[in-house]
N, C-alpha and C positions, 0 to 999 in steps of 0.2 A: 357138456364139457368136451365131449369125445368131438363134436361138431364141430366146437368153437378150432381146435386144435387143425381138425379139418381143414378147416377154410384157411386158416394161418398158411398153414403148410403148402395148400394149393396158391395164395398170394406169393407166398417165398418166392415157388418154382416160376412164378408168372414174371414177378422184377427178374428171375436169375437168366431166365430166357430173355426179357426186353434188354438187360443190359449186355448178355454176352453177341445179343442179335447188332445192337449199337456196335460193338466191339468189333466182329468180325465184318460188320460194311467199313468201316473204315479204316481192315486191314486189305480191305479186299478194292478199294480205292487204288488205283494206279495214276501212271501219268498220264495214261489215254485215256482217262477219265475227265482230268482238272483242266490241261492245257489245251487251249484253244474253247474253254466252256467258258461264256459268260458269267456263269454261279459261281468261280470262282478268281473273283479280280486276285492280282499277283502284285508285289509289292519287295522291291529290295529293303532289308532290315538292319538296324547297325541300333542296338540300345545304348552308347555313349556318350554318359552325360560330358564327361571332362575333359578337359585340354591334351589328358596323354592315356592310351589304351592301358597302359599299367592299370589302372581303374577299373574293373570289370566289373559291367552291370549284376546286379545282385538277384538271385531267382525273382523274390516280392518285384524288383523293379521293372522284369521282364516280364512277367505276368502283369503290370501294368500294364504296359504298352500293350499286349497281347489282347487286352479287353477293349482298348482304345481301338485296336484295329478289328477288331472282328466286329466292331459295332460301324463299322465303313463297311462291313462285309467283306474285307478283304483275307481271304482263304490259304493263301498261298506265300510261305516269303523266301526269301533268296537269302543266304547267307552267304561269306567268302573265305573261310579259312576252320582248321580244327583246331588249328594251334592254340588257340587263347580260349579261356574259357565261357566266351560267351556265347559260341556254339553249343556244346554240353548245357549251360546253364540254360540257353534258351529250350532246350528238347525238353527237359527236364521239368520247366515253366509249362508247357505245353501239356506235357503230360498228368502236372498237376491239375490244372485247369480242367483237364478232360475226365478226371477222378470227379471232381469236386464239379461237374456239370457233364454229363453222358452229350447233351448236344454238342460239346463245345467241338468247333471244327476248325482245326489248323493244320494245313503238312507246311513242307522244306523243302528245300530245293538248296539241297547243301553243299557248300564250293569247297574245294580241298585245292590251298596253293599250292601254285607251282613256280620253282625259279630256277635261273639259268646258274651254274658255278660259278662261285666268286657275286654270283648277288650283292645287292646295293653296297661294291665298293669302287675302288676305281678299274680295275681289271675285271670287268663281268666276262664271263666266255658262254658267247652266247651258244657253242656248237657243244655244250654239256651239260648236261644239269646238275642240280644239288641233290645226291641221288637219295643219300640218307636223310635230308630233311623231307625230299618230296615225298617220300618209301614211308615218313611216319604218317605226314599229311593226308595220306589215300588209307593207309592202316586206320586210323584215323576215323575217317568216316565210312569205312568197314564196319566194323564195333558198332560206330553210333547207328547205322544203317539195322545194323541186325538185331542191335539191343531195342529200337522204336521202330519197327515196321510199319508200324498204322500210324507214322509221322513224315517219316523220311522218304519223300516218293520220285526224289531226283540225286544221280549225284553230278557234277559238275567237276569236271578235271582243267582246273586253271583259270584265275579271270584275266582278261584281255593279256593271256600270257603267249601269244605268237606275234600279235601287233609290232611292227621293229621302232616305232618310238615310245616302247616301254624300254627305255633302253637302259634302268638301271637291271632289268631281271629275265628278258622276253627269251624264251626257246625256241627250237626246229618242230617246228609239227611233228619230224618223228618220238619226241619224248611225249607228247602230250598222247599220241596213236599209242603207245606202249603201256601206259598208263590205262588206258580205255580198254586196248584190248585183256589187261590184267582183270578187271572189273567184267568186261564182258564174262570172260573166263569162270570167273567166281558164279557168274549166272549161269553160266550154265553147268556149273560144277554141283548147282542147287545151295552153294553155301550162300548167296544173296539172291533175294525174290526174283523171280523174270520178271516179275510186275516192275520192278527198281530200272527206273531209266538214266541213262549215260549220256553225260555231253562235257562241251567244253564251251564256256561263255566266252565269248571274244569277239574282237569289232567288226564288223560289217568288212572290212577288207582282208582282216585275215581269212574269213570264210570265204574269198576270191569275188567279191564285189566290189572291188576298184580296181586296184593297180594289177597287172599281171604277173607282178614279181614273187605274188605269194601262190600261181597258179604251179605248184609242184605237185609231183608225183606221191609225194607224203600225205600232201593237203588232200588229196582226190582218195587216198586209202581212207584219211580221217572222216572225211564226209561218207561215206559207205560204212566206217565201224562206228558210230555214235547213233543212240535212238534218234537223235533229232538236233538240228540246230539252233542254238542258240546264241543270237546274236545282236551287238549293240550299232545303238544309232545315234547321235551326237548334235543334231544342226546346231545347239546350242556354241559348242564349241568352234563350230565352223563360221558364224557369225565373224569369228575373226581367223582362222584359217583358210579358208574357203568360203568367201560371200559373196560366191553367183547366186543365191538367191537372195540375198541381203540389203532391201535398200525399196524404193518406190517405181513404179510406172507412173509414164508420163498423164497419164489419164487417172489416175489415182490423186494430181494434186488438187484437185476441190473438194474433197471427200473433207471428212471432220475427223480429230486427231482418233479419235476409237475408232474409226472407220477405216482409216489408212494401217492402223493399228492392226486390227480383224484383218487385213487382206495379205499383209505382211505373214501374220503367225500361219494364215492357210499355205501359204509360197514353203514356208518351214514342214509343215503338215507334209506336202506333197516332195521337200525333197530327202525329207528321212522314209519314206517311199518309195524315192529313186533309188534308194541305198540298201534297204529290202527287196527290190528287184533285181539287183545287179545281184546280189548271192544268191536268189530265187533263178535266175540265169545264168550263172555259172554253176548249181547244182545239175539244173536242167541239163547243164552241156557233157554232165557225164553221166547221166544217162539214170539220175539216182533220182527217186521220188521218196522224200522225207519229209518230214514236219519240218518246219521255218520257223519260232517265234522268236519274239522281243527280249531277250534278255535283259537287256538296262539300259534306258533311256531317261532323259531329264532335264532337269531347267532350272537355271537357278535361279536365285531372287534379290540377290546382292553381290556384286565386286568390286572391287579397289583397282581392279586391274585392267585386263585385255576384255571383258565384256560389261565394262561399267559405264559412267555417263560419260566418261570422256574419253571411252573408245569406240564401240562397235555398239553400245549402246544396249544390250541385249538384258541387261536385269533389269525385272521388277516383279513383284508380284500377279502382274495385270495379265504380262504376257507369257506366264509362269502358267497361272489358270486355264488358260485359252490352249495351251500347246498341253497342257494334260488331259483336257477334253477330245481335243481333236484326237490324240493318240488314244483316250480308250475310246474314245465312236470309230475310231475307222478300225482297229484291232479286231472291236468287236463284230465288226459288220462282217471282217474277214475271217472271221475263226481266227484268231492270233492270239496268244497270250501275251500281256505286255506286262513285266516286273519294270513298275516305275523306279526312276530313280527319282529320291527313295522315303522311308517314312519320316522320319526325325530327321532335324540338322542335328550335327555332330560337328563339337568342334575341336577333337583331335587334328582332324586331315591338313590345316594349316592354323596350327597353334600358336602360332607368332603373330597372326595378321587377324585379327576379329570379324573384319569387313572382307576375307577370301574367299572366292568362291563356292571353290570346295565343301567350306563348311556350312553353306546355306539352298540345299538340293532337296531340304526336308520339304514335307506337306505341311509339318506341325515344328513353330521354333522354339528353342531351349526354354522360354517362358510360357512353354504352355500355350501358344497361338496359334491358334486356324490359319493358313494365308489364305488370301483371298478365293483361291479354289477350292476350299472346305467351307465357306460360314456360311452355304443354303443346309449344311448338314447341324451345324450349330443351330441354327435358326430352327430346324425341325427336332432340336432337343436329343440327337442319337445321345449324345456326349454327357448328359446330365447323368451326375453320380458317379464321373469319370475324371479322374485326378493321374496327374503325370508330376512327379515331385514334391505332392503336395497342394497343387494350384490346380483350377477348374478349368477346363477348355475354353477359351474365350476368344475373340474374333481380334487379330491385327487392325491398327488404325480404327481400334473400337468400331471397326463395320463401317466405316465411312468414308463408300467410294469416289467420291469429291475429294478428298484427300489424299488416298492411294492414284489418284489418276494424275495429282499433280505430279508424282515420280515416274513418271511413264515417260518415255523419250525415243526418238524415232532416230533410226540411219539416216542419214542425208545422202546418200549414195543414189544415182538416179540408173533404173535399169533400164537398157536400151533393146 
């Protein structure tokens, strides 16, 4: 008997070790750890089912998703604000999950908004911010940062909050630097991890990769106080703002329509490239060597509007696929982390219009469907035993790319 107790007692000690050994690697996980690693694909998150954010995903329903994603392997998600509760609820999901499975592996990369005074009205001022909303927003993900350490392995101060056509909300670089240097501060006060990295997600130009209007003395402080940049890429959108790359070579017309199709998404491939180099060169030019990654990029799959069949031409599914490939093989060939945009559609973002863009950026749509750049994953069965609302993972246009290829449609613009 004295034996049996024995052996008990020595098993105890042996799980209490395995799991607090689980425990402390994956408090001891940082951001130079995840970003820029292959093992950990990155993925912007939004769990909303309904037409209006009033609605907040329910822990069960986050921890759905949660399982749907980690069975893509994807490790890492971006979130954008504290204020509603599906930040909280998602940590929470996570942390269930990782009770209830020691393997289970997820961090955040958690965004705390920012806006300018007088925010989404008519008189925004853009040379002030909202200080007590932004003051709780960063408070915010203080708390959450410190109460999930072996969760929360980024914070993010503002998404595309300096860009100047965010023009119901966008601030001065110096709020969003003030904001970071606060957070720095906290790191090294020890009250948040040094492991815990700082940034500010925002577009490829704000971080001084286009126009030279954003090249200011605030912007050049910001890039030397943040662990790393992170930053967005768009060609989607530029398809109709910007379509120097949008359109065919003259030696591309005898090609067959996937052919010309394929050569088109590579021109896209290479100019959200261009647009990674231009802030990879303007960091360069003051003299800062930092990390560079993808914040949020993406591609929709349907519009009523500026990128549908009777404009720019740039939704569908086909070429949806082709532009999320291209961006994780060349991310990864570079050490780059890419947070796709994003996992689910959502169709809050334009509730009025079913068919807007906005609301169709997911990899997986409100019914439960694979787009076309997920159903080799279907096909290999990851998803079986994986329900989103109730419904099974299942393949758009039931798998049958004879049919999706009939919505595929090309620019007529001819490139000289």
């Amino acid at each position: 008997m004295k034996s049996y107790f024995n052996i008990l007692l020595a098993m105890t000690v042996l799980l209490s070790s395995i799991n607090c050994t689980k425990k402390s690697k994956s408090s001891e996980i940082s951001a130079v750890d995840i970003l820029g690693n292959p093992d950990y694909l990155a993925i912007s998150y939004g769990g909303y089912r309904e037409k209006t954010r009033d609605v907040q995903p329910s822990i069960e329903e986050l921890k759905e998703d949660m399982k749907i994603l980690a069975a893509m392997n994807i490790k890492v998600l971006r979130t954008y604000n504290t204020k509603l509760k599906q930040a909280s609820n998602l940590l929470a999901a996570i942390d269930q999950l990782k009770k209830e499975d020691p393997n289970f592996e997820m961090y955040v990369m958690l965004g705390a908004w920012i806006d300018c005074e007088n925010a989404w009205t008519d008189h925004p001022n853009h040379d002030a911010e909202s200080t007590e909303a932004n003051k709780a927003e960063i408070q915010r993900a203080v708390a959450m940062a410190k109460q999930y350490p072996d969760i929360v392995k980024i914070i993010a101060v503002g998404n595309e909050a300096m860009v100047k056509w965010a023009t119901s909300y966008f601030v001065q670089p110096n709020v969003i630097l003030k904001w970071v240097h606060y957070l720095q501060g906290l790191k090294k006060s020890g009250e948040l991890s040094a492991n815990l990295w700082i940034t500010c997600s925002d577009n490829f130009a704000s971080w001084g990769g286009g126009d030279p209007i954003y090249h200011t003395e605030d912007l050049a402080k910001l890039v030397k106080a943040v662990d790393y940049i992170s930053m967005h890429t768009y060609p989607f959108h530029d398809t109709h703002y910007n379509p120097v790359f949008w359109g065919f070579l003259p030696q591309e017309e005898g090609l067959t329509h996937e052919q010309k199709t394929a050569a088109l998404m590579l021109r896209v491939r290479d100019y959200a490239i261009s647009q990674y180099k231009g802030v990879a060169d303007y960091v360069k030019s003051l003299g800062v060597n930092k990390p560079i990654h993808i914040g949020e990029t993406g591609w929709a799959s349907i519009s009523s509007g500026l990128y549908g069949n009777e404009e720019s031409k740039a939704t569908d599914e086909y070429k949806e696929g082709l532009y999320y490939q291209h961006m994780r093989d060349w991310t990864k060939d570079a050490e780059i982390s890419c947070f796709y945009f994003e996992a689910f559609d959502e169709q809050w973002k334009d509730a009025g219009n079913p068919i807007g863009s906005e609301n169709h950026f997911g990899l997986i749509n409100l019914q439960g469907e694979a787009k076309y750049l997920l159903w080799n994953l279907v096909d290999q069965g990851i998803f079986k035993g994986l329900t989103r609302n109730g419904k099974p993972i299942t393949k758009t246009f039931n798998g049958d790319k004879k049919a999706l290829l009939k919505e595929v449609f090309l620019p007529t613009k001819l490139i000289k």
